[in-house]
Each structure stands twice: as C-alpha cells, then as structure tokens.
C-alpha positions in Angstrom: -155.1 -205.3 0.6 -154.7 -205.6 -3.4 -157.5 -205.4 -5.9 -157.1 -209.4 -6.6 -157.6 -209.9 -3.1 -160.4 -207.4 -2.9 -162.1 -209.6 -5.7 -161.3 -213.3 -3.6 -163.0 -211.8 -1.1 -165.7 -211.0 -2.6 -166.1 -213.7 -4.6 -165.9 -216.0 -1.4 -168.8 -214.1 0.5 -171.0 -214.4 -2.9 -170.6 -218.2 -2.7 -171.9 -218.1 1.1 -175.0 -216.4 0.2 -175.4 -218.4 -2.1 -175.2 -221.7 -0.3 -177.5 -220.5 2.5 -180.1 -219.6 0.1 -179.9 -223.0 -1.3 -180.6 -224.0 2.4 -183.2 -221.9 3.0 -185.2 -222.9 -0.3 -184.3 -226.8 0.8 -185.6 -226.0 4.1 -188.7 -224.6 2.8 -189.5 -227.2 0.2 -189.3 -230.1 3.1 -191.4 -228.1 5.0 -194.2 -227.8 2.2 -193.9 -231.6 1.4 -194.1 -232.9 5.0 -197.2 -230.6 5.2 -198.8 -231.8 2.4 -198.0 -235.2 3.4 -199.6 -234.5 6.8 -202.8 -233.1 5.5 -203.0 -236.1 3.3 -202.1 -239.0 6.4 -205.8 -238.8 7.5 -207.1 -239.9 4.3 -204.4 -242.2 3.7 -205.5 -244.2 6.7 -208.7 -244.6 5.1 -207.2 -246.1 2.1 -206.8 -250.1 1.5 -203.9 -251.6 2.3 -202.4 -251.2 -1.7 -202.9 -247.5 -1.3 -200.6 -247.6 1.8 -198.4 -249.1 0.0 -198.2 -247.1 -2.8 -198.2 -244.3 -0.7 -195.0 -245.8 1.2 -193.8 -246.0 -2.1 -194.0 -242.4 -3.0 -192.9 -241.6 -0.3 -189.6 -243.4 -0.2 -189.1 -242.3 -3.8 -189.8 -238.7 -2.8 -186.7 -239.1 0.1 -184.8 -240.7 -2.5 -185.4 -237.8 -5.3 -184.8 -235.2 -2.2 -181.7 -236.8 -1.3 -180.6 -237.1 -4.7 -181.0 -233.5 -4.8 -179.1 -233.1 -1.7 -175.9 -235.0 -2.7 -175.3 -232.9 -5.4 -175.8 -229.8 -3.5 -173.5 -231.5 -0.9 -171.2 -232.5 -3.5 -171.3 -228.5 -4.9 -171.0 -227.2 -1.3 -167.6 -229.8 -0.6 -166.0 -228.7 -3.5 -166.9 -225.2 -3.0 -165.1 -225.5 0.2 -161.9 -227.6 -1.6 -161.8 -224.2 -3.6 -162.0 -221.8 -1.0 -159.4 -223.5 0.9 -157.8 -223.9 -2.0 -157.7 -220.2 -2.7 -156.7 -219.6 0.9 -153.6 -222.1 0.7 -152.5 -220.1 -3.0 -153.3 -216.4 -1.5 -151.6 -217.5 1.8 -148.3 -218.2 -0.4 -148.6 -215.3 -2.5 -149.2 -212.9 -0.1 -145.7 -213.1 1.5 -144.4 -213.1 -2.4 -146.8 -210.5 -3.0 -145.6 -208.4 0.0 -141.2 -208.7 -0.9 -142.3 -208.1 -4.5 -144.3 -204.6 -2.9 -141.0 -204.3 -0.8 -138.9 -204.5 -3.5 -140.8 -201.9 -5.2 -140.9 -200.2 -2.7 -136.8 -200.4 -2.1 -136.5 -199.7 -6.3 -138.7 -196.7 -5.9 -136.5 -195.4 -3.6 -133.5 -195.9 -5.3 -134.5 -194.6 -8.4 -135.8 -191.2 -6.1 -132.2 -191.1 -4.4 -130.6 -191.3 -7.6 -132.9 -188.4 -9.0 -131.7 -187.0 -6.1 -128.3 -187.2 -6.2 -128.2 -186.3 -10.3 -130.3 -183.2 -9.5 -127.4 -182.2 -6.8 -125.1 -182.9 -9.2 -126.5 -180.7 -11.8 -127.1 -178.3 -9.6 -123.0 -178.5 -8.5 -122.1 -178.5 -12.4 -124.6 -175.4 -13.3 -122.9 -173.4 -9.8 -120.1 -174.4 -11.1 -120.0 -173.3 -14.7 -121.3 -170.2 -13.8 -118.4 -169.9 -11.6 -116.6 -170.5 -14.5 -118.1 -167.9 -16.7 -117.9 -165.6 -14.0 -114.2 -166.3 -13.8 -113.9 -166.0 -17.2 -115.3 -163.1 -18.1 -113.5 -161.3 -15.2 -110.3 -162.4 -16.9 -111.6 -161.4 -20.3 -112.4 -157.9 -18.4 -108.8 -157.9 -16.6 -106.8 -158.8 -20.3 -109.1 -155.6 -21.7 -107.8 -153.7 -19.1 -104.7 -154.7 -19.6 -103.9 -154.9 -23.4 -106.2 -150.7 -23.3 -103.1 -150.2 -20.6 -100.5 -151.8 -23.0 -101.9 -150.1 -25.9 -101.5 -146.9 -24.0 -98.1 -147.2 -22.8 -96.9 -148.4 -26.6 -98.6 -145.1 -27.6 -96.9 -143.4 -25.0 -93.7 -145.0 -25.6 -93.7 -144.8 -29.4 -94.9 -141.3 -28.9 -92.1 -140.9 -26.4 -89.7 -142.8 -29.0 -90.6 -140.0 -31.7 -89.7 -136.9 -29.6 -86.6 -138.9 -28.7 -85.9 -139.9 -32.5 -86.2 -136.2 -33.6 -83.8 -134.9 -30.8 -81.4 -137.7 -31.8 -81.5 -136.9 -35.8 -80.9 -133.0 -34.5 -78.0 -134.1 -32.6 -76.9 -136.2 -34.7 -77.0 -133.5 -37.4 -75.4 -131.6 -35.6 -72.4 -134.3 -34.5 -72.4 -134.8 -38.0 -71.2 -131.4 -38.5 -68.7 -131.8 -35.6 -68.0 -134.8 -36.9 -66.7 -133.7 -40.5 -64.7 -131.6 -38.9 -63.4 -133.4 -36.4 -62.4 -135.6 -39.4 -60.2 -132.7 -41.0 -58.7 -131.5 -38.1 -57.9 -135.8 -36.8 -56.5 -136.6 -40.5 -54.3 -133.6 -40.3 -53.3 -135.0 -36.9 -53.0 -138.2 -37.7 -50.5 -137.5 -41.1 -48.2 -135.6 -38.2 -48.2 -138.4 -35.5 -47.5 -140.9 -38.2 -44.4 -138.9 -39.1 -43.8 -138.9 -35.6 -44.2 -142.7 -33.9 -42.1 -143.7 -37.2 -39.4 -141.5 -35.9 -40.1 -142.7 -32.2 -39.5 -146.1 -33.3 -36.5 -145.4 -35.3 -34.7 -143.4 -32.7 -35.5 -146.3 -29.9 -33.2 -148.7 -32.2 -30.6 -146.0 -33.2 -27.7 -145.2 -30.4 -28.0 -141.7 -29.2 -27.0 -138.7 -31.2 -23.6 -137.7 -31.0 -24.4 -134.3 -30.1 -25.1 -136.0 -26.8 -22.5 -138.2 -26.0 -20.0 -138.0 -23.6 -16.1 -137.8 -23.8 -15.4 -141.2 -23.8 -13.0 -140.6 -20.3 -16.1 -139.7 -18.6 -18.0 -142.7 -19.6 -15.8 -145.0 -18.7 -15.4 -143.5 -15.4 -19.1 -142.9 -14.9 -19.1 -147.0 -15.7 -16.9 -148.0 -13.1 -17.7 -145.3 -10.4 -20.7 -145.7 -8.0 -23.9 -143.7 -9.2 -24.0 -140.2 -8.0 -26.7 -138.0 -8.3 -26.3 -134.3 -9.4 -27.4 -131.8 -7.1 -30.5 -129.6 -8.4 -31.0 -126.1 -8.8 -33.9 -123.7 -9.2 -35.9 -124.2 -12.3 -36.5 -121.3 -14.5 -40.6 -120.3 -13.9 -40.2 -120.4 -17.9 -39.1 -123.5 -17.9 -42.1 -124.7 -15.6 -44.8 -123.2 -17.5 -43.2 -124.6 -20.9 -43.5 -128.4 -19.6 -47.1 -127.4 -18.1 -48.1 -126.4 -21.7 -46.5 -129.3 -23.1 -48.6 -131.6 -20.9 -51.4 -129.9 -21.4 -51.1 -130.4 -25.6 -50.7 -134.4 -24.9 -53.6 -134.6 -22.6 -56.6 -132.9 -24.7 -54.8 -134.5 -28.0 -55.0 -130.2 -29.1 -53.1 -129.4 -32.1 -49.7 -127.0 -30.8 -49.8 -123.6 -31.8 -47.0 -121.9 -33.8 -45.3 -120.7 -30.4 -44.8 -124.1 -29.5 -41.1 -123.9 -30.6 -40.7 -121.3 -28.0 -41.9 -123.8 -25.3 -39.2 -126.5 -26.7 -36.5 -124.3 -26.9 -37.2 -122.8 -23.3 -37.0 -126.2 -22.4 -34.0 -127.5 -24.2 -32.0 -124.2 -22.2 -33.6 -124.2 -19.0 -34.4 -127.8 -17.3 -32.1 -129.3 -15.2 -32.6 -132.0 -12.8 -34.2 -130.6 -10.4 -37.4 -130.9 -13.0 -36.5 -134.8 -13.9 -39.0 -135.8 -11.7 -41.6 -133.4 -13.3 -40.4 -134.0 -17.1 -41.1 -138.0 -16.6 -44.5 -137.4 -15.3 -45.2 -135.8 -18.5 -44.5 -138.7 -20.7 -47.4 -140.4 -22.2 -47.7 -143.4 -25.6 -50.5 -141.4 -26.9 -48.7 -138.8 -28.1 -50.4 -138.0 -31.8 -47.8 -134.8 -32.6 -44.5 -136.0 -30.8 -44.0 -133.5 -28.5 -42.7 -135.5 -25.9 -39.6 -136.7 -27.5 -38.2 -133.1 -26.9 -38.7 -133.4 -23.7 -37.4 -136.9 -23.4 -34.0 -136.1 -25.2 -32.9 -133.1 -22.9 -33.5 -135.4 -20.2 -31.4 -138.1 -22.0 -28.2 -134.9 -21.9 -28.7 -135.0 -18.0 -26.4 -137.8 -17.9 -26.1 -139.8 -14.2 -28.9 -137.8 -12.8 -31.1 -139.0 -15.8 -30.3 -142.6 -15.0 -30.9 -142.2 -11.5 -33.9 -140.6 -11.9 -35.1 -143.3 -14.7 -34.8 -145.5 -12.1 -37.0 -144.2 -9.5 -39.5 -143.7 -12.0 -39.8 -146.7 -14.3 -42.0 -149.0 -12.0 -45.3 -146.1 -12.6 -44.1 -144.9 -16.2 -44.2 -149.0 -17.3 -47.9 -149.0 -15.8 -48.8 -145.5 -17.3 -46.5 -145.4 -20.6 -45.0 -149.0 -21.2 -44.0 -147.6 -24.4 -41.9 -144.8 -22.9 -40.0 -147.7 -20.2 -39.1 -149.6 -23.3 -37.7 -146.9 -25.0 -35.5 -145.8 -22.2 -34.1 -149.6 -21.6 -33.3 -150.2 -24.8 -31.8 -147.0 -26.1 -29.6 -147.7 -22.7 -28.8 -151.2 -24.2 -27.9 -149.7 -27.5 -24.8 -147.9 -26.0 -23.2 -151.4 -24.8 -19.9 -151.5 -26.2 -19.3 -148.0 -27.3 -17.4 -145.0 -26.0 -20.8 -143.5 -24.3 -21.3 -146.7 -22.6 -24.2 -146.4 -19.6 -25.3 -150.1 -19.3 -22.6 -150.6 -16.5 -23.9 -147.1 -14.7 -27.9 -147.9 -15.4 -26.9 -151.3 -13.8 -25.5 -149.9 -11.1 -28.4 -147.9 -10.5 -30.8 -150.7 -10.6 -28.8 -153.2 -7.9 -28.7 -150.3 -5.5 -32.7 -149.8 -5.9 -35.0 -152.3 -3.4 -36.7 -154.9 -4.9 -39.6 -153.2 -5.9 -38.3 -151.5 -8.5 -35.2 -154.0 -9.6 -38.5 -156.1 -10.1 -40.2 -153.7 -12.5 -36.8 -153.0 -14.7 -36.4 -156.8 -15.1 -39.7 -157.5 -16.4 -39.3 -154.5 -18.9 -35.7 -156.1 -19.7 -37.7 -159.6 -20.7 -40.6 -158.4 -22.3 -38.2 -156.4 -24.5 -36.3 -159.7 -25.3 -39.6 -161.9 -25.5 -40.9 -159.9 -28.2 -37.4 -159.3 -29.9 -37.7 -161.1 -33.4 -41.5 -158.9 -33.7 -40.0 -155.6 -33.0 -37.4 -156.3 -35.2 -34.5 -156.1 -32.6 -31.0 -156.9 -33.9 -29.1 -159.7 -32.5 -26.5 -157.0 -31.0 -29.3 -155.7 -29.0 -30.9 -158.9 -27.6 -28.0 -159.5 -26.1 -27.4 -156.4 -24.3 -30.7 -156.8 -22.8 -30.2 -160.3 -21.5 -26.8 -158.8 -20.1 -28.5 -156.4 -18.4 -31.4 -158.7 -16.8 -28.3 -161.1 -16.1 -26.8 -158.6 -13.9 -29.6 -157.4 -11.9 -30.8 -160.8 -11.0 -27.8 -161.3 -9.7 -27.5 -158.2 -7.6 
C-alpha cells in the first residue's frame, strides 16, 4: 500500500467517527428533549386549552428545527458517501495504473542494474585485458633487450673479430705486396720475352716452312701420291726424355729457363725421333710466355710422314687443350699447297683414312681457320688451300 493510499484511508475512517459522533450527540439531544417534554406533559394537561395549543405549537416547531438539523447532517453524510465512493471509483482506477507504473519501475530498475552489470563485466574484460597487454608488452620489451644486449655482443665480437682479421690481412697483404713487386719484375721481364715470342709464333704460322726442312722435291711428290706410311720407331735417347720432361715442366709452372736450357733444345733437336711424337704433342700448350715449345714443334715438323700421321691422331685433344697449336699445324700444312714440299695431298690422305671422330675434329679446325680468315689476316692463297682441304675430307 502507498503513502497516498495510507492517507485515503485514513482520511475515510476520520469521517466515520466523525459521523457516528454526530449520531450519538443527535441521539442524546432527542433523548433530553423528549424528557423534558415528558416531565412537563403533566402540567401541560393542567393548562387551558390555548396553552395546549401553544404547546403543540412548540412542539411541532421543535420537530421542524430538529429535522432541519437533520437534513443537513443527512445532506453532509450523502455527500460524504458520493466522496468516498468517489474516492474508491478514482483509487480503484489508479491502482492498476499505479501498480504497471511500479512494474515498470520495477522492469527499468532492473535494466539499469543489468546494464551496470554488464558495463562492470566489460571493464573488468578491458582492465584483464590491458594488463594482458602490458604484460605482453613488456615481455617483448624484455625479449628485444635481450636481443639487441645479444646483437650488441656479437657486433662486438664480430667487429672485434673483424680487427684481428684486418690486421692479419694488412700483414699479408704487406707481405704479397712484397711478392707482389717482385712478381712484377720477374712477369715484365717475362712478358717482354713471350711478346718477342707469340710475334714470332704468328709469323712463322703464315710463312711456309724453312728450307732447311724441306724435302727433295721427288720425295714430296711421291709422298703426295703414295698411301700414308708410318715410320717405324726406335728407342729414344734417356737424354732426350728427360730434355722434353724439363721442357714441360718450364711451360707448366710459367718458370723462367735457366741458361742450360740450350742444352735441353739441342738434345732434342739430335735425339727425338718418332717414337717420342706421341710424347712431344702432349707437351704443346698456348700459354707458352718464353716460346719454348716451338723448338719442339719444328723438329717434329722434320719427321716428315710420321709427323703427319701422328698430327692426325692427336689433333681432336690438342684442338680441346691448345686450339692454338691445331691451327698452327693446319695451316702451316696449307701453306705448302703448290710448292715442291707439297704435304696437303699426304695430310689429306691421312685424314680420309682416320674414323669419323677425328676427320670431324680436323674439319672444324679447317673452317674456323677460314671463318676467321679476313681477322687473322690470312692471304687469299691460303683461304683457299684450306677450303681445298675441308673439300676433300668431306668428301672422303
């Protein structure tokens, strides 16, 4: 029950005391008049007739006055009850709008305490999880100290590391320096004498062999026109061996020859034969910085069939070890086309008897040689006597 309807309530039982007072002092009041009326009947009946009347009179005015009281009160006590019924019909209505406006209170309140609820939880989940977050954080802060104290570390280490290495390198480099300088000396030196030399190389490839060489020009017409025989070999001096071993050993390590190496050339030019052919083109290399080689390569030249024969057999791996050695031999062949110490006709002969292998190998020697003709400087003469030669052994 509210505090208005409290107050109704109370206000309604105050009226009701009220009105039964009002009875009880109406009651009473009749009461004292019909007494007083009673005590005064005996004496009335001793009055005249007028005084009868008169007392009939005031007697009817006396009903009249009390009932003129009594209307009023009547009157008060009717709309008394209009107003309490009244009051009843209004608190009956407003007590079902009173109770939906409680319940709707009551409904707001507990929306309003849900969502208290629910933003408490959700500060509670933020706060958990931005301390997560700091925690996280500050574990990665920890972790990238660690790590850049470790990097730090190993870039002392390194630079450290780095240092040592610089100052070993600066002392060997000091010291290749040194070597270096006369490295320099002894190379230049070297160099001056191997210029002499590939010039010479290059002009004896285009010149025709020296005419301390060549054959009676019987026997190389013969040789031209006769099937290639091969000489039979004989037992190389031990001189002679350990001469082309030196020799090889001089154009391997690039080592400047001493002053005996005139005694190894000249052993060689009197005691190979070509039994050591085989040997003597094994020895032939393009990086030859003193021209050593070309003794060697000119005795085998003097060996006649035999050399061509053996040239043969071995240009397919001297053109993949020393292409500069196979073009030489082809085309100071070439060069003799025409003369009295013609060979091409013998060297082709050679060739077309040879399996395909190696007639491959001399044929792409023959056409590189013409290919790069004009930039070697090759004369029209000797163009020709290469394509003459390739001619033939493609048709063999």
């Amino acid at each position: 029950m509210t505090t208005k309807t409290k107050a109704k309530a109370k206000t309604k039982s105050g009226a009701s005391k009220k009105k039964a007072a009002a009875k009880k002092t109406a009651g009473k009041k009749s009461a004292a008049k019909k007494k007083a009326a009673a005590k005064k009947k005996p004496a009335a009946k001793k009055k005249p007739a007028a005084k009868k009347k008169t007392a009939a009179k005031k007697k009817t005015a006396a009903k009249k006055k009390t009932a003129a009281k009594k209307k009023p009160a009547a009157k008060k006590k009717t709309a008394a009850k209009k107003k309490t019924a009244a009051k009843k019909k209004t608190a009956a209505k407003k007590k079902p709008a009173v109770k939906k406006k409680a319940a709707a209170k009551k409904k707001a309140a507990a929306k309003k305490t849900a969502a208290k609820k629910k933003t408490a939880a959700k500060k509670k989940t933020a706060a958990k999880k931005t301390a997560a977050a700091k925690k996280t954080a500050a574990a990665k802060k920890t972790a990238a100290k660690k790590k850049t104290a470790a990097a730090k570390k190993t870039a002392a280490k390194k630079t450290a590391a780095k240092k040592t290495a610089a100052k070993k390198t600066a002392a060997k480099q000091k010291t290749a320096a040194k070597k270096k300088t006369a490295a320099k000396k002894k190379t230049a030196a070297k160099k001056k004498t191997a210029a002499k030399k590939t010039a010479a190389k290059k002009t004896a490839a285009k010149k025709k062999p020296a005419a301390a060489k060549k054959k009676p020009a019987a026997k190389k017409k013969a040789a031209s026109k006769a099937a290639p025989k091969k000489v039979a070999p004989r037992a190389a001096s031990p001189s002679v061996v350990a001469a082309l071993e030196t020799l090889g050993m001089l154009v391997r390590t690039g080592e400047e020859p001493g002053k005996d190496i005139s005694d190894h050339i000249e052993a060689i030019e009197k005691g190979a034969d070509a039994s050591l052919l085989t040997q003597m083109f094994g020895l032939l290399e393009d990086d030859d910085p003193y021209g050593l080689l070309w003794s060697v390569f000119y005795v085998m030249e003097g060996m006649d069939d035999a050399y061509l024969a053996a040239l043969v057999d071995a240009l397919p791996g001297l053109d993949a070890r020393a292409p500069g050695w196979a073009e030489t031999a082809l085309l100071r062949i070439a060069n003799t086309r025409g003369d009295d110490e013609d060979c091409t006709a013998a060297f082709e002969n050679h060739v077309g008897a040879s399996d395909d292998e190696t007639r491959s190998a001399v044929a792409a020697v023959l056409a590189r040689l013409i290919e790069a003709g004009d930039d070697d400087g090759l004369t029209q003469d000797q163009r020709t006597s290469l394509q003459t030669s390739l001619t033939a052994i493609n048709a063999a």
